[in-house]
C-alpha positions as a Python dict, from the first residue, in 0.01 Angstrom:
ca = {
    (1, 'X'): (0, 0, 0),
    (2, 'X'): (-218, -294, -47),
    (3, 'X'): (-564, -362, -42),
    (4, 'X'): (-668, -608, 290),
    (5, 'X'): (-976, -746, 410),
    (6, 'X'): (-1099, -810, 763),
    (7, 'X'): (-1425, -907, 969),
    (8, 'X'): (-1527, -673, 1288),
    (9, 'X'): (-1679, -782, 1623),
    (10, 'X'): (-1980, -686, 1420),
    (11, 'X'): (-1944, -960, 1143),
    (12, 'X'): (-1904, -643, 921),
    (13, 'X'): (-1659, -666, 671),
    (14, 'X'): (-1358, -401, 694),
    (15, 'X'): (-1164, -280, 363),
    (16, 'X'): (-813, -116, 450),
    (17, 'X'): (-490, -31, 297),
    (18, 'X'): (-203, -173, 455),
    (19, 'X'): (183, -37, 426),
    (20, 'X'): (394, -311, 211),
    (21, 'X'): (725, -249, 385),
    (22, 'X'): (890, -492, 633),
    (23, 'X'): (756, -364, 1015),
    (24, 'X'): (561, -39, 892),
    (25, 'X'): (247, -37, 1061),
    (26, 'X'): (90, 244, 888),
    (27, 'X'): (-253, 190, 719),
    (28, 'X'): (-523, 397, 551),
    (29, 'X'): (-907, 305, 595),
    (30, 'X'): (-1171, 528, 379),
    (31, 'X'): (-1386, 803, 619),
    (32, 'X'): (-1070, 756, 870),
    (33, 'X'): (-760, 823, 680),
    (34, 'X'): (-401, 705, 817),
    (35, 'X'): (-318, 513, 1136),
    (36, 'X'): (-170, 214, 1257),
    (37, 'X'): (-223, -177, 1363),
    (38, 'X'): (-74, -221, 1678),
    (39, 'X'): (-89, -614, 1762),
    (40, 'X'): (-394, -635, 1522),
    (41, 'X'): (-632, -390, 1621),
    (42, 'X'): (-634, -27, 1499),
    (43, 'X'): (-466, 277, 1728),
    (44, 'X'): (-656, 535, 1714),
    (45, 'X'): (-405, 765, 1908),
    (46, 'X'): (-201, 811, 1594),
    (47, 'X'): (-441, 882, 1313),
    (48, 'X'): (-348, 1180, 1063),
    (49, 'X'): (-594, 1265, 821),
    (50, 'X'): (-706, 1533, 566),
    (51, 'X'): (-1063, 1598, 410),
    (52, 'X'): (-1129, 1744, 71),
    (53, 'X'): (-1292, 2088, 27),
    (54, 'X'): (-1527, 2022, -214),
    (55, 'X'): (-1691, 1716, -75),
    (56, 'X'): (-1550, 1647, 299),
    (57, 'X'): (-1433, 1325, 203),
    (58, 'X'): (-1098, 1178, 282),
    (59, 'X'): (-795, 1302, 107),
    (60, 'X'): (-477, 997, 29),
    (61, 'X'): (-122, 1046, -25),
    (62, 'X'): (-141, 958, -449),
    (63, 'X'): (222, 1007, -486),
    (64, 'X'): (583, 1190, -378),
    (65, 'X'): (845, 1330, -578),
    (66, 'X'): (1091, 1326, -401),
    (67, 'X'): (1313, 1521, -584),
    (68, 'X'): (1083, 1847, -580),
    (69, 'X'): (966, 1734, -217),
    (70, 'X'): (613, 1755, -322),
    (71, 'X'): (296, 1561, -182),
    (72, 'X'): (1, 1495, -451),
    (73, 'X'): (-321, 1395, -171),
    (74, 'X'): (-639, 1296, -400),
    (75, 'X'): (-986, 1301, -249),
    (76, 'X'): (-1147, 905, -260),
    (77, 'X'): (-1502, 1001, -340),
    (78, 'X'): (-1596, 861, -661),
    (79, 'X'): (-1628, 1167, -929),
    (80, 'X'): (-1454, 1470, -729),
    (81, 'X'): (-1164, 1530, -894),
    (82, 'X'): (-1010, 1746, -608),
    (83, 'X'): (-593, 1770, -591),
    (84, 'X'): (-381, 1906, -329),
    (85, 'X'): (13, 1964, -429),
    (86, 'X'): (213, 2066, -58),
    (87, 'X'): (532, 2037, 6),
    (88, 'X'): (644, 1792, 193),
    (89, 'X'): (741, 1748, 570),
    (90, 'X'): (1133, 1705, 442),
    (91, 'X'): (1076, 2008, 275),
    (92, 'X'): (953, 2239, 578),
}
């Protein structure tokens, strides 16, 4: 994913991840976790998320292996080291 920039109604400045593959639409914004940008704006109707049990802060997808079909999600508050390993969906 890679890091984009944009400014709200507000003037406030938003930081997102977008997806880098040709027509994904999936993104990840911190405190809201993933979604999508439909025509620009963001679709709330879709938006998956997970929140760390140490600190209630927003788990992200780290990595795959897709041989073992296993999901490492890492919480994005700075110093909390939590790590969840779960199988993925292929693999249910």
């Amino acid at each position: 994913m890679l890091r984009m920039m944009l400014e709200g109604d507000t003037g406030q400045i938003l930081s997102f991840h977008v997806c880098d593959r040709r027509d994904c639409s999936r993104v990840f914004r911190d405190g809201h976790g993933y979604g999508d940008v439909i025509a620009g704006v963001f679709d709330e109707t879709r938006v998956s998320l997970k929140r760390c049990p140490l600190c209630a802060s927003v788990l992200f997808l780290a990595e795959v292996d897709h041989s073992l079909k296993i999901e490492t999600w890492e919480c994005t508050q700075a110093g909390c080291e939590h790590t969840e390993r779960i199988p993925s969906p292929s693999a249910r």
